[in-house]
N, C-alpha and C positions, 0 to 999 in steps of 0.2 A: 533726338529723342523728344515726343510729344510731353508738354506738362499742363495738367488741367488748369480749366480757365475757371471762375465762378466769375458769375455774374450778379450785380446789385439788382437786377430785373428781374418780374415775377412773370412766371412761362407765359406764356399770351394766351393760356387754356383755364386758366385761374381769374374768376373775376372773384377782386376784393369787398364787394358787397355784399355775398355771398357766405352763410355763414354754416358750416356743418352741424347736421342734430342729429340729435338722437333718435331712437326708434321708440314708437310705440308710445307708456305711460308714462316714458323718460323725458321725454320732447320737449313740452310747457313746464316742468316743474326747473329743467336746465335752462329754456328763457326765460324763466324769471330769476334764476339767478345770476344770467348774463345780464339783463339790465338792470338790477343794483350793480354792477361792477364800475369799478372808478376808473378804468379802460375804456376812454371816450369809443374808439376803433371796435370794439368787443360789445359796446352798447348799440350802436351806430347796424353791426350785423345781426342783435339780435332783434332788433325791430325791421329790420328787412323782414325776417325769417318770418315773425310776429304779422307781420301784414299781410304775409300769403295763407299763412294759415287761419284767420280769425274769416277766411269766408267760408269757413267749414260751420255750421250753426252747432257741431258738436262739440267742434275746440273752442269753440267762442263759451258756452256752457262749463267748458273744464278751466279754461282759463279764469274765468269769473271765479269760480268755484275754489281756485287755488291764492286768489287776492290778487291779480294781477290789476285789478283796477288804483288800489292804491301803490303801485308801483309804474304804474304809466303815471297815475297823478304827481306823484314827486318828479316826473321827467318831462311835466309840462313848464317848468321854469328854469329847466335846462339853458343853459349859456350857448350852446351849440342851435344853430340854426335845422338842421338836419334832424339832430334828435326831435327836436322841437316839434318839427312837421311828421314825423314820421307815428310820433305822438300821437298828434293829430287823424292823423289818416287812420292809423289801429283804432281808436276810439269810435269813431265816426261809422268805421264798418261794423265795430262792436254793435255800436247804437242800433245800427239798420238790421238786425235780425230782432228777431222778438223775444229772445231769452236777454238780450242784453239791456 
């Protein structure tokens, strides 16, 4: 008789950088409560997420708009290297639109 196996592996169709969002007005108001989390891992994908989207000049606008700037700024003396840059990088693309 077969007995299931589990595996400690994540599918090879899962990349862990990758962080699921929300839709629509939900989206930035749930990354910026993903990075205040004390969830290094949880912080780490929502600045993934944060980075693809800030080259929209309109979430750049909504983000501003919702205080995400002083929520990046608390995460620029982050202890994590990753956070750190990732920091960096959302900022930087921030800057280069003209709303930001």
């Amino acid at each position: 008789m077969a007995q299931p196996r589990i595996s400690a592996y994540l599918p090879p169709d899962i990349d862990p950088t990758k962080a699921a969002l929300a839709f629509g007005r939900r989206a930035l108001p749930k990354l910026n409560e993903e990075l205040q989390s004390p969830e290094l891992l949880t912080q780490q994908r929502a600045l993934m997420a944060l980075c693809d989207l800030v080259h929209d000049p309109e979430k750049v606008y909504e983000a501003i708009a919702l205080g995400f700037l002083d929520s990046l700024k608390a995460l620029l003396v982050h202890e994590d290297r990753t956070v750190r840059q990732k920091t960096t990088e959302a900022l930087s693309v921030m800057a280069l639109h003209s709303i930001g």
